[in-house]
N, C-alpha and C positions, 0 to 999 in steps of 0.2 A: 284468644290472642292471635292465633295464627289468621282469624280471619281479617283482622288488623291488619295484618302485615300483607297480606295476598290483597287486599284492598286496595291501602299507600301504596304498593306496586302498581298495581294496573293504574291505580291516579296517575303516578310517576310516567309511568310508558304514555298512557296518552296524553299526559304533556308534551311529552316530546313529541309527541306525533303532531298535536294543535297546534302549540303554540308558533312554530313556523311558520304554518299555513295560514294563520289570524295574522302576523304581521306581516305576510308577504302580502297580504291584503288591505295594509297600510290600517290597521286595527291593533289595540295595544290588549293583549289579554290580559285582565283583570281577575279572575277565579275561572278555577275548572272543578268542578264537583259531582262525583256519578256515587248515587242512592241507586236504591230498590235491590230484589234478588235474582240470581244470575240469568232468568229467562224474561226477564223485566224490566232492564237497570232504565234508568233515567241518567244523560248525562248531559249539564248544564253547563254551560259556554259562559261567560259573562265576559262580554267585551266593548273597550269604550275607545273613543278618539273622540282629538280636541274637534268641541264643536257641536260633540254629540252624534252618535247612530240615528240613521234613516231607515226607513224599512226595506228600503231597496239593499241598501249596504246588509244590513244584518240577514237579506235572504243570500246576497251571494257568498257571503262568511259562512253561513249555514250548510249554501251547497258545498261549496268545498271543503267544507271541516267534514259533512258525511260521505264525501267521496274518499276523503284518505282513511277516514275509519274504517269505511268498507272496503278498500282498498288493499291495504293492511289485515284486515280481518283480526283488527287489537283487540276485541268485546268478544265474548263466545256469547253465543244466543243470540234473542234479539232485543234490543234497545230505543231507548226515543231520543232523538236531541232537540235540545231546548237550547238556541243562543239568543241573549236579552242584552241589552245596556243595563248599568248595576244600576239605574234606577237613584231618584231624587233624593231618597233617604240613606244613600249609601252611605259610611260616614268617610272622612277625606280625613287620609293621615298623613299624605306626603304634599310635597311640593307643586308634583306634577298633579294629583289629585285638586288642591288650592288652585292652579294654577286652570284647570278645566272651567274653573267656575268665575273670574274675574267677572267684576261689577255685580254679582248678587250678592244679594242678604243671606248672610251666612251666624251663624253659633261655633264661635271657639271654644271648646270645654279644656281649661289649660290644669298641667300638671301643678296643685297646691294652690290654685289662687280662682278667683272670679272669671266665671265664664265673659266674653269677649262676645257681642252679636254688633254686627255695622256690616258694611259693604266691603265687599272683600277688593282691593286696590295693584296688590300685588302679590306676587310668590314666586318663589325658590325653590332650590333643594336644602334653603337653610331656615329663610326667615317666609314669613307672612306680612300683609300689613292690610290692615283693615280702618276705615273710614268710619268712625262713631263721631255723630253730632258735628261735621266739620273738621275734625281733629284726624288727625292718622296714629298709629301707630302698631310699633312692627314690632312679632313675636318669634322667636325663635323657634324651630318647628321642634327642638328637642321639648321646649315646655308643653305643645301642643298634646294633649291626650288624644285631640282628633276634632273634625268639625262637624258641622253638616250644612245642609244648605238650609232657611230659613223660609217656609212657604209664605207665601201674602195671607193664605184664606186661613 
């Protein structure tokens, strides 16, 4: 248990340390997560902006998120960083999430009733509203369990 707790610490601390430095970079952080053992860790960045990351962007988030780690000297040992865009499968539970994705083919899996797949039209921080066969109609995000995006192939 205490390694639990010495773990969610060091997450916590280098939140605080990232997560400024990914929006001062006009990048919205999406997950921070460090695996492996203390002379090994792996810690992954996952961060998105409307429009979607370019590789250019995610090297200069990259530099500067390991300059303040190193900076700081928050990790004991040595470490890898990994910063990624969360990727096409991530699934979308907020607004803003919905809201990255307008005009794709998307899958609503709704709380107690029939999953939702059409084009995704609009979003909030409350509602959705998705384009099936011509028709719209709008979900409130409390019923949403979550989405994802709908690939072609």
């Amino acid at each position: 248990m205490a390694a639990t707790a010495s773990q969610s610490r060091l997450v916590a601390t280098i939140r605080d340390l990232v997560e400024p430095v990914v929006t001062g970079a006009g990048v919205d952080l999406v997950d921070l997560e460090i695996k492996g053992p203390p002379n090994r860790r792996v810690v992954r960045v996952v961060a998105d902006v409307d429009g979607g990351l370019d590789i250019d962007r995610i090297a200069t988030v990259s530099q500067q998120v390991s300059a303040a780690l190193d900076d700081a000297d928050a990790i004991p040992g040595a470490y890898t960083l990994e910063v990624s865009s969360p990727g096409v499968d991530r699934p979308l539970t907020t607004g803003h999430d919905f809201a990255r994705q307008l005009g794709r083919h998307v899958r609503i899996v709704r709380v107690g009733a029939d999953d939702l797949v059409g084009t995704l039209r609009g979003a909030t921080d409350d509602v959705v509203t998705v384009e099936i066969d011509g028709d719209e109609q709008t979900i409130a995000i409390a019923d949403v369990d979550h989405g994802r995006v709908e690939l072609p192939w």
